[in-house]
NUFI-277953 format. One line per 3 residues: for each residue z, y, x of N, C-alpha, C, O. Coordinates in nm, 4 decimals, padded with zeros to 6 digits, always signed. Each point is the difference from the previous one (the first is absolute). Example, Ala and Ser with C-alpha at 12.3 -4.5 7.8 and 13.67 -1.06 7.14 Angstrom:
BEGIN
+00.7800/-00.5690/+01.3190/+00.0000/+00.1190/-00.0890/+00.0000/+00.1200/+00.0900/+00.0665/-00.0019/+00.1036 | -00.1385/+00.1069/-00.1386/+00.0060/+00.1190/+00.0820/+00.0730/+00.1090/-00.0770/+00.0169/+00.1108/+00.0509;
# end
This chain:
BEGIN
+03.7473/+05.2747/-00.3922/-00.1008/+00.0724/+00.0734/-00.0863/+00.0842/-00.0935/-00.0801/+00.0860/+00.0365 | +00.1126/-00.1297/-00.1885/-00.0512/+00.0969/-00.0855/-00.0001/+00.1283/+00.0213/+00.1157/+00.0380/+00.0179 | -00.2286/+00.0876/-00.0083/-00.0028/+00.1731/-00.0448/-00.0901/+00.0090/-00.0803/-00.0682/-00.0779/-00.0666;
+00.0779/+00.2050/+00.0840/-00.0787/+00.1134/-00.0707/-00.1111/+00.0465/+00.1136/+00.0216/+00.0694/+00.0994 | -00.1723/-00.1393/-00.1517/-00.1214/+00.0617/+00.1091/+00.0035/+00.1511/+00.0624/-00.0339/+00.0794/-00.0878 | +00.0522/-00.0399/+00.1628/+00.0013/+00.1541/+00.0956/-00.1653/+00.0328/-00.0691/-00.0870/-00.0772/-00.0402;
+00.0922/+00.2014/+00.0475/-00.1921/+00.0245/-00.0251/-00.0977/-00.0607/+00.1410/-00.1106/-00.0539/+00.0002 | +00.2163/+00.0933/+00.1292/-00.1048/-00.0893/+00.0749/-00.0106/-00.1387/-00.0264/-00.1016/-00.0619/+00.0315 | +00.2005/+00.0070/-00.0880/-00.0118/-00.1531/-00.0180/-00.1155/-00.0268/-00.1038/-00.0262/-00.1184/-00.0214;
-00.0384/+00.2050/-00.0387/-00.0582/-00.0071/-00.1619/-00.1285/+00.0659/+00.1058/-00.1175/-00.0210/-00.0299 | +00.1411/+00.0727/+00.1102/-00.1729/+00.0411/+00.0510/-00.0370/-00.0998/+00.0636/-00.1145/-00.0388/-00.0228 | +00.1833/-00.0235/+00.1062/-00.0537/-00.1115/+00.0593/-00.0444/-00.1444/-00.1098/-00.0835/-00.0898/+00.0103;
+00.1730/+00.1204/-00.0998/-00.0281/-00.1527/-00.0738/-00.1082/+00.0569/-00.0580/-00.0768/-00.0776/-00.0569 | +00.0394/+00.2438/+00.0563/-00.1422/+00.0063/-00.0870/-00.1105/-00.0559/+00.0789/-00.0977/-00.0666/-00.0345 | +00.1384/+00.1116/+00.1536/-00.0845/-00.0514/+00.1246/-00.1251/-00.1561/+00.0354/-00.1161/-00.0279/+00.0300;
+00.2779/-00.0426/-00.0692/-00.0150/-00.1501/+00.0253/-00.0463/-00.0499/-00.1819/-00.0517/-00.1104/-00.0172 | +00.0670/+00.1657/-00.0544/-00.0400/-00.0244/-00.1376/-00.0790/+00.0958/-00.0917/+00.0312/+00.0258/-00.1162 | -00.1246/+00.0176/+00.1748/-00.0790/+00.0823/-00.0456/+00.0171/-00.0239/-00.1388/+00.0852/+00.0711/-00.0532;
-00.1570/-00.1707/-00.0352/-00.0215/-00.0215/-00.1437/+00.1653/+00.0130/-00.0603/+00.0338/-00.0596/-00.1023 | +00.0355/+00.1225/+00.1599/+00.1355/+00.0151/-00.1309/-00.0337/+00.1197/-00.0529/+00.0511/+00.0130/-00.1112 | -00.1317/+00.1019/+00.1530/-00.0525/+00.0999/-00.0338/-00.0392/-00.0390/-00.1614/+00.0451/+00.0131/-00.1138;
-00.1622/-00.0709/+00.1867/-00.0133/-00.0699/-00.1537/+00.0979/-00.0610/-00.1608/+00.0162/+00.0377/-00.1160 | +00.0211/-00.1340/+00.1921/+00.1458/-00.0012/-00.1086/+00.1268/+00.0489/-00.0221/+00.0897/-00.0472/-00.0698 | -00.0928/+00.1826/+00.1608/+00.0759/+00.1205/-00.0301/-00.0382/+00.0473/-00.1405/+00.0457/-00.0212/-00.1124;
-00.1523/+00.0972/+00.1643/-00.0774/+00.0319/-00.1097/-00.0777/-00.0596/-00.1253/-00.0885/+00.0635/-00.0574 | +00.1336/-00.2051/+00.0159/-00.0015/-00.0465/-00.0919/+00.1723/+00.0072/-00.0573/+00.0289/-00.0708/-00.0965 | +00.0449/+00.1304/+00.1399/+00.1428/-00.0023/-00.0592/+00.0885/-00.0875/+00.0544/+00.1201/-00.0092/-00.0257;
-00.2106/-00.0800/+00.1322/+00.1101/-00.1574/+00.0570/+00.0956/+00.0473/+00.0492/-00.0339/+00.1101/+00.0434 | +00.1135/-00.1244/-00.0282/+00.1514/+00.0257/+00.1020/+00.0549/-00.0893/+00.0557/+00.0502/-00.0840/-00.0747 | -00.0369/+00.0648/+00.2110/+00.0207/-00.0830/+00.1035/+00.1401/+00.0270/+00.0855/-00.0074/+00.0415/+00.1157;
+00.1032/-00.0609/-00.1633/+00.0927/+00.0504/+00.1165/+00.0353/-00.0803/+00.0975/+00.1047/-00.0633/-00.0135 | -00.1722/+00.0502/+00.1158/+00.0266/-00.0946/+00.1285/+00.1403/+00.0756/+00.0609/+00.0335/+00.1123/-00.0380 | +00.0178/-00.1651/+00.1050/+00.1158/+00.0173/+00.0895/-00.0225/-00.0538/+00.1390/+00.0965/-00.0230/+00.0729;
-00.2406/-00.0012/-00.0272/-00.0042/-00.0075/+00.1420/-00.1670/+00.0361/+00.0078/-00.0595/+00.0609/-00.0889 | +00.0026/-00.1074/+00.2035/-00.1559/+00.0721/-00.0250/-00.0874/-00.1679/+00.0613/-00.0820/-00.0422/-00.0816 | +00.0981/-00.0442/+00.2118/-00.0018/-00.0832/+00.0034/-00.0114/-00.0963/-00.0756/-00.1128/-00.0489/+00.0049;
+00.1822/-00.0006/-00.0742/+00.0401/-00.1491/-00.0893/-00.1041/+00.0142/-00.1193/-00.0501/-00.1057/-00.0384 | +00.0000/+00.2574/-00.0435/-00.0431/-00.0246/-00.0640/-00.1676/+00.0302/+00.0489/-00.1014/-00.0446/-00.0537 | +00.1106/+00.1224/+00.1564/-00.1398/+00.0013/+00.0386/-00.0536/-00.1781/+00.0454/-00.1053/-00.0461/-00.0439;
+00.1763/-00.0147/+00.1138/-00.0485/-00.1452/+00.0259/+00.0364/-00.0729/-00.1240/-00.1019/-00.0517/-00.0459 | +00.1950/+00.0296/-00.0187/-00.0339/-00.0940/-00.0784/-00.0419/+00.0267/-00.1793/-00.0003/-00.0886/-00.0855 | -00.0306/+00.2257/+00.0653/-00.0565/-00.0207/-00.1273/-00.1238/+00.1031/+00.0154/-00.0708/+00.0028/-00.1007;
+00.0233/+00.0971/+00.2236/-00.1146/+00.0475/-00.0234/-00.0846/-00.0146/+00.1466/-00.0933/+00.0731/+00.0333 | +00.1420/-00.1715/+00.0362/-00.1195/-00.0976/+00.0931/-00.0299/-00.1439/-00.0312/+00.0762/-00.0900/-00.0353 | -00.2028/+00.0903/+00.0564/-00.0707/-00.1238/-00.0489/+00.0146/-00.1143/+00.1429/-00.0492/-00.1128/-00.0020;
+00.1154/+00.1620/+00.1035/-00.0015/-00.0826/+00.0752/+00.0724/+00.0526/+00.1247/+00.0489/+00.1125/-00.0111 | -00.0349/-00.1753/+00.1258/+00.0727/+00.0786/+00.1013/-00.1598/+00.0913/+00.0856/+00.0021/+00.0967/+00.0762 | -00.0943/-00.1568/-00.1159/-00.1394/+00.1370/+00.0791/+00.0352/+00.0673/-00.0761/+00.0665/+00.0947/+00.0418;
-00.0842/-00.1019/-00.1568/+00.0185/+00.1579/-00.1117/+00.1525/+00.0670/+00.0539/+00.0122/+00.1224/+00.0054 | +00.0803/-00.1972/+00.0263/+00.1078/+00.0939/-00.0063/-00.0280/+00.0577/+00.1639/+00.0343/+00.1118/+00.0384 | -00.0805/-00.1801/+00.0176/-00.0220/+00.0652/+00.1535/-00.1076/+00.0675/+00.0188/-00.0481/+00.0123/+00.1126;
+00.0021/+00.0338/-00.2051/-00.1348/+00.1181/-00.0609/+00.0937/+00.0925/-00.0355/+00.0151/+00.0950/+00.0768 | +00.0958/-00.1049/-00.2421/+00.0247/+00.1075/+00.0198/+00.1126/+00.0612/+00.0764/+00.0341/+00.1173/-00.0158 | +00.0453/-00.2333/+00.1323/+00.0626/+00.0867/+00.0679/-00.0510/+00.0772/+00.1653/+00.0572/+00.0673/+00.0858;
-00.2175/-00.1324/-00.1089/-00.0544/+00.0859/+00.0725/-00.0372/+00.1690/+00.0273/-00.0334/+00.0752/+00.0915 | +00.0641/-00.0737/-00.2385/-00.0436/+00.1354/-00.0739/+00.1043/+00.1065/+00.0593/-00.0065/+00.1200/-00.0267 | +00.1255/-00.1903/+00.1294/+00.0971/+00.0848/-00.0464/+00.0042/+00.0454/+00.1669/-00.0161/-00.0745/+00.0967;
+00.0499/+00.2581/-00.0974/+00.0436/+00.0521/+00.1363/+00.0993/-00.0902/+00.1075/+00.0661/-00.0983/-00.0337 | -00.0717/+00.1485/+00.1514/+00.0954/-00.0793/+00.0944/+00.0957/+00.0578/-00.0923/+00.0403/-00.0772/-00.0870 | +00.0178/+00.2279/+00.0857/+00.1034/+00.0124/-00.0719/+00.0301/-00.0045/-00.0981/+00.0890/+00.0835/-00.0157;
-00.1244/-00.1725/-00.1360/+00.0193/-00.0657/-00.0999/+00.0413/-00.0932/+00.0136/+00.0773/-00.0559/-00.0778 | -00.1276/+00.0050/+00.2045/+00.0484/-00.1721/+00.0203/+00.1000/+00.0006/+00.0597/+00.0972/-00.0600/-00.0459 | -00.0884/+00.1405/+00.1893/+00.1649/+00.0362/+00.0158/+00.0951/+00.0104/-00.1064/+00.1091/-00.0563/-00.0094;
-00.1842/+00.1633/-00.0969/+00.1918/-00.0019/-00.0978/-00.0035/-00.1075/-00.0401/+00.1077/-00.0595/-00.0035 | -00.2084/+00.0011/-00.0352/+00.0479/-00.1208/-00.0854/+00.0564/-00.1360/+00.1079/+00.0673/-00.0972/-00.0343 | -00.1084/+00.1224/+00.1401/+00.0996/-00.0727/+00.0725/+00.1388/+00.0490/+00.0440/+00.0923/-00.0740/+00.0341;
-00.0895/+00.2069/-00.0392/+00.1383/+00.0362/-00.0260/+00.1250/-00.0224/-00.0692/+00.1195/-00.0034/+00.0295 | -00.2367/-00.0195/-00.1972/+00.0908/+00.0335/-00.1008/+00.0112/-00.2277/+00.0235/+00.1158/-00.0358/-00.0212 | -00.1864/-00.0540/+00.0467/+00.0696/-00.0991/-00.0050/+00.1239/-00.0495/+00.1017/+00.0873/-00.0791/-00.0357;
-00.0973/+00.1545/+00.2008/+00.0368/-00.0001/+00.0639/+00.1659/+00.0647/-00.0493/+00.0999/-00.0623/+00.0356 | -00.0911/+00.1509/-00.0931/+00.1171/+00.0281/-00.0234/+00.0430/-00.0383/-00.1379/+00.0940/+00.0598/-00.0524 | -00.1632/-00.1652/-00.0153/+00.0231/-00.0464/-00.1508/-00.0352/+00.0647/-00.1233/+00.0240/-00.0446/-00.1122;
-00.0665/+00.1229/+00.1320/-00.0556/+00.0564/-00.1039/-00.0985/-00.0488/-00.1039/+00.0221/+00.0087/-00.1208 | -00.0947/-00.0430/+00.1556/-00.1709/-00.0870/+00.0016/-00.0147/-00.1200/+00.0458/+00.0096/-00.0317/+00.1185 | -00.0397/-00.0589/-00.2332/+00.0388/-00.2010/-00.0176/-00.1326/-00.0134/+00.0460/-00.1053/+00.0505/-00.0391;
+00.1441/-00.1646/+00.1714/-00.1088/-00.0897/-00.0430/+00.0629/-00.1433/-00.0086/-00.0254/-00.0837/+00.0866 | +00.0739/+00.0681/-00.1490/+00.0910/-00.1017/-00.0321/-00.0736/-00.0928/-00.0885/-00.0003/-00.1226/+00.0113 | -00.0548/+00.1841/-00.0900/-00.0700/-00.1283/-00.0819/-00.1452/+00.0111/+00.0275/-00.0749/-00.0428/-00.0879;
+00.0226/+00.0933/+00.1957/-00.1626/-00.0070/+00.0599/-00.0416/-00.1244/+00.0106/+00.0607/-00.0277/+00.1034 | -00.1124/-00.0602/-00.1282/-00.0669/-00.1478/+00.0281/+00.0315/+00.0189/+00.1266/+00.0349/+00.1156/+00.0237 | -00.0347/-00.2200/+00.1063/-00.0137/+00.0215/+00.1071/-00.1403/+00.0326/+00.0596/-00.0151/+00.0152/+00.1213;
-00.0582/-00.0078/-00.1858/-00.1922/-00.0079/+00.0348/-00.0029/+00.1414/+00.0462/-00.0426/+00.0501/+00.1041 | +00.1366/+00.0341/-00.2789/-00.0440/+00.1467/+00.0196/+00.0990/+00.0484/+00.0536/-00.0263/+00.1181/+00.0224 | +00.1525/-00.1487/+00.0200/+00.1129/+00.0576/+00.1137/-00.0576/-00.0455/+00.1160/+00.0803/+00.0168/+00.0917;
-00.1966/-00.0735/-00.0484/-00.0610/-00.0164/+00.1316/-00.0843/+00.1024/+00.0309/-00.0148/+00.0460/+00.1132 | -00.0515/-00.0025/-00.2312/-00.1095/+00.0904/-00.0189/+00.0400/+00.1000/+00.0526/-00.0547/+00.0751/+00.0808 | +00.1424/-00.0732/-00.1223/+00.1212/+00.1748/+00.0087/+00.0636/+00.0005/+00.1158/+00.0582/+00.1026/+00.0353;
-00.0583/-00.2239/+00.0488/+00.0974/+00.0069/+00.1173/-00.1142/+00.0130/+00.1335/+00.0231/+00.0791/+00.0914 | -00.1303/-00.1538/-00.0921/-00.1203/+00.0311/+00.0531/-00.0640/+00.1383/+00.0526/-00.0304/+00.0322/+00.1149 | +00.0160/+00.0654/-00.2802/-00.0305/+00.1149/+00.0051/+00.0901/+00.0744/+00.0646/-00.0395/+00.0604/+00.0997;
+00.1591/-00.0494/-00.1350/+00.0711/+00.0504/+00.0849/+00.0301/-00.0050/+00.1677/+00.0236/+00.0938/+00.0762 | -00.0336/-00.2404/-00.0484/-00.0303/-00.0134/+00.1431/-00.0996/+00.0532/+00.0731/+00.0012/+00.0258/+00.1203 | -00.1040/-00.0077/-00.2136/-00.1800/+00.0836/+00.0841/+00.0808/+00.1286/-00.0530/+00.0731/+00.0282/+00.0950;
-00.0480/+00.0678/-00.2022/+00.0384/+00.1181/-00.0209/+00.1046/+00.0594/+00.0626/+00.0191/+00.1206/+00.0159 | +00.0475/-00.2125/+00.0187/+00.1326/+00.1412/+00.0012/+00.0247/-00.1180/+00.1853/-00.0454/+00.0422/+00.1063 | +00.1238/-00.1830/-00.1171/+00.0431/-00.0556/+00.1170/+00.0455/-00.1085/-00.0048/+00.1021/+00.0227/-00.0649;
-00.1014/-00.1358/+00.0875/+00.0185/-00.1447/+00.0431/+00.1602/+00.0146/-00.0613/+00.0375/-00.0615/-00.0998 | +00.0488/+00.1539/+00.1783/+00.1052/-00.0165/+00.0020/+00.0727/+00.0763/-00.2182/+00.1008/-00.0120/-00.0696 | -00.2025/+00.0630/+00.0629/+00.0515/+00.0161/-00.1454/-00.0474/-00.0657/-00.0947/+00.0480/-00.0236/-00.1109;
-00.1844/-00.0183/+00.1756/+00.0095/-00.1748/-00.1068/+00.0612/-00.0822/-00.0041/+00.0120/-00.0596/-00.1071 | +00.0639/+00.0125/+00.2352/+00.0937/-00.0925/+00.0151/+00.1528/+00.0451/-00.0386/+00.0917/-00.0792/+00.0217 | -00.0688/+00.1928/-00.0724/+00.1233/+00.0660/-00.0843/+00.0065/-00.0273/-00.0957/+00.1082/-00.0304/-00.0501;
-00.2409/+00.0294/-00.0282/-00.0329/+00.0207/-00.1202/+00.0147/-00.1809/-00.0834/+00.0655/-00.0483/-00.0923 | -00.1571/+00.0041/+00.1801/+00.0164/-00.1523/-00.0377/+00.1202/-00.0620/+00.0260/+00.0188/-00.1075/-00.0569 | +00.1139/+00.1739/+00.1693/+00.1175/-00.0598/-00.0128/+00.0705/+00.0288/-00.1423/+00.0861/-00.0688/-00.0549;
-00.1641/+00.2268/-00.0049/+00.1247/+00.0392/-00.1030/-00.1078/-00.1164/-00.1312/+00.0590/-00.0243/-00.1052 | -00.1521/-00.0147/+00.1159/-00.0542/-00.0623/-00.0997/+00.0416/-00.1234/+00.0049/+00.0382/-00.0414/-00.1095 | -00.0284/-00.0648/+00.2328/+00.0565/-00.0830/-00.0256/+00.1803/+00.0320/-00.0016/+00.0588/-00.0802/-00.0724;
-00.0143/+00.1309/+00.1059/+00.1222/-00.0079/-00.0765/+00.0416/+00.0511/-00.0983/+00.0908/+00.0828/-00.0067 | -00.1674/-00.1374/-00.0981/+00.0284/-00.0030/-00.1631/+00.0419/+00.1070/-00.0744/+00.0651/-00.0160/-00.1033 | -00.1114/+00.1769/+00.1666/+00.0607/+00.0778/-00.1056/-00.0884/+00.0196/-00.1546/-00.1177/+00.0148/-00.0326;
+00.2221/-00.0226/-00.0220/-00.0699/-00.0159/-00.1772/-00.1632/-00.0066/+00.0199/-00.0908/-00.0116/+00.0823 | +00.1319/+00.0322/-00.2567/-00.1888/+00.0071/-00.0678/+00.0034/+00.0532/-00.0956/+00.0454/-00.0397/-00.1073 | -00.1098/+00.1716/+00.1420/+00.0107/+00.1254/-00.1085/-00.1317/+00.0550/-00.0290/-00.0558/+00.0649/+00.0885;
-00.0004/-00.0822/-00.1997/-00.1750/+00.0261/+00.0014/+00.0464/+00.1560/-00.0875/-00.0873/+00.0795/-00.0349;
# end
């Protein structure tokens, strides 16, 4: 399920991770291969923080990114279950009941874990 971030994939993760700005510009280099996995488990302090910053994000940000898991693209495969609830929630108030409940079938059935 490994890629290469799209620039929209890199605007949104600027989105949800404001401070990489920051360690951009200290020289850090981060190459994630999904936008999820690493926003919850190495730059949220908790599942409120991660449901803060995926508050941040348009209905249609949250659509692609339910797109891109919906058609495999985008893991949440190794999300804690706390913060694949977080994410399945929001989506049910954002977008529809019925694509949260897509979303959490493709999460529980085990596709990888690709941060």
């Amino acid at each position: 399920m490994a890629r290469e971030l799209s620039d929209r994939d890199r605007q949104i993760l600027m989105k949800l991770v404001p401070e990489l700005e920051e360690l951009i510009s200290k020289g850090i280099e981060l190459e994630y291969r999904n936008i999820l996995p690493p926003v919850a488990n190495h730059h949220s302090r908790d599942e409120n923080d991660f449901e803060r910053r995926l508050s941040a994000l348009s209905d249609e940000d949250m659509r692609y990114l339910a797109d891109l898991v919906l058609e495999g693209t985008e893991s949440t495969g190794c999300l804690y279950p706390e913060f694949a609830e977080v994410f399945f929630a929001l989506a049910a108030t954002r977008l529809s009941s019925d694509v949260a409940d897509r979303l959490r079938e493709a999460y529980e059935s085990g596709l990888g874990c690709e941060v």
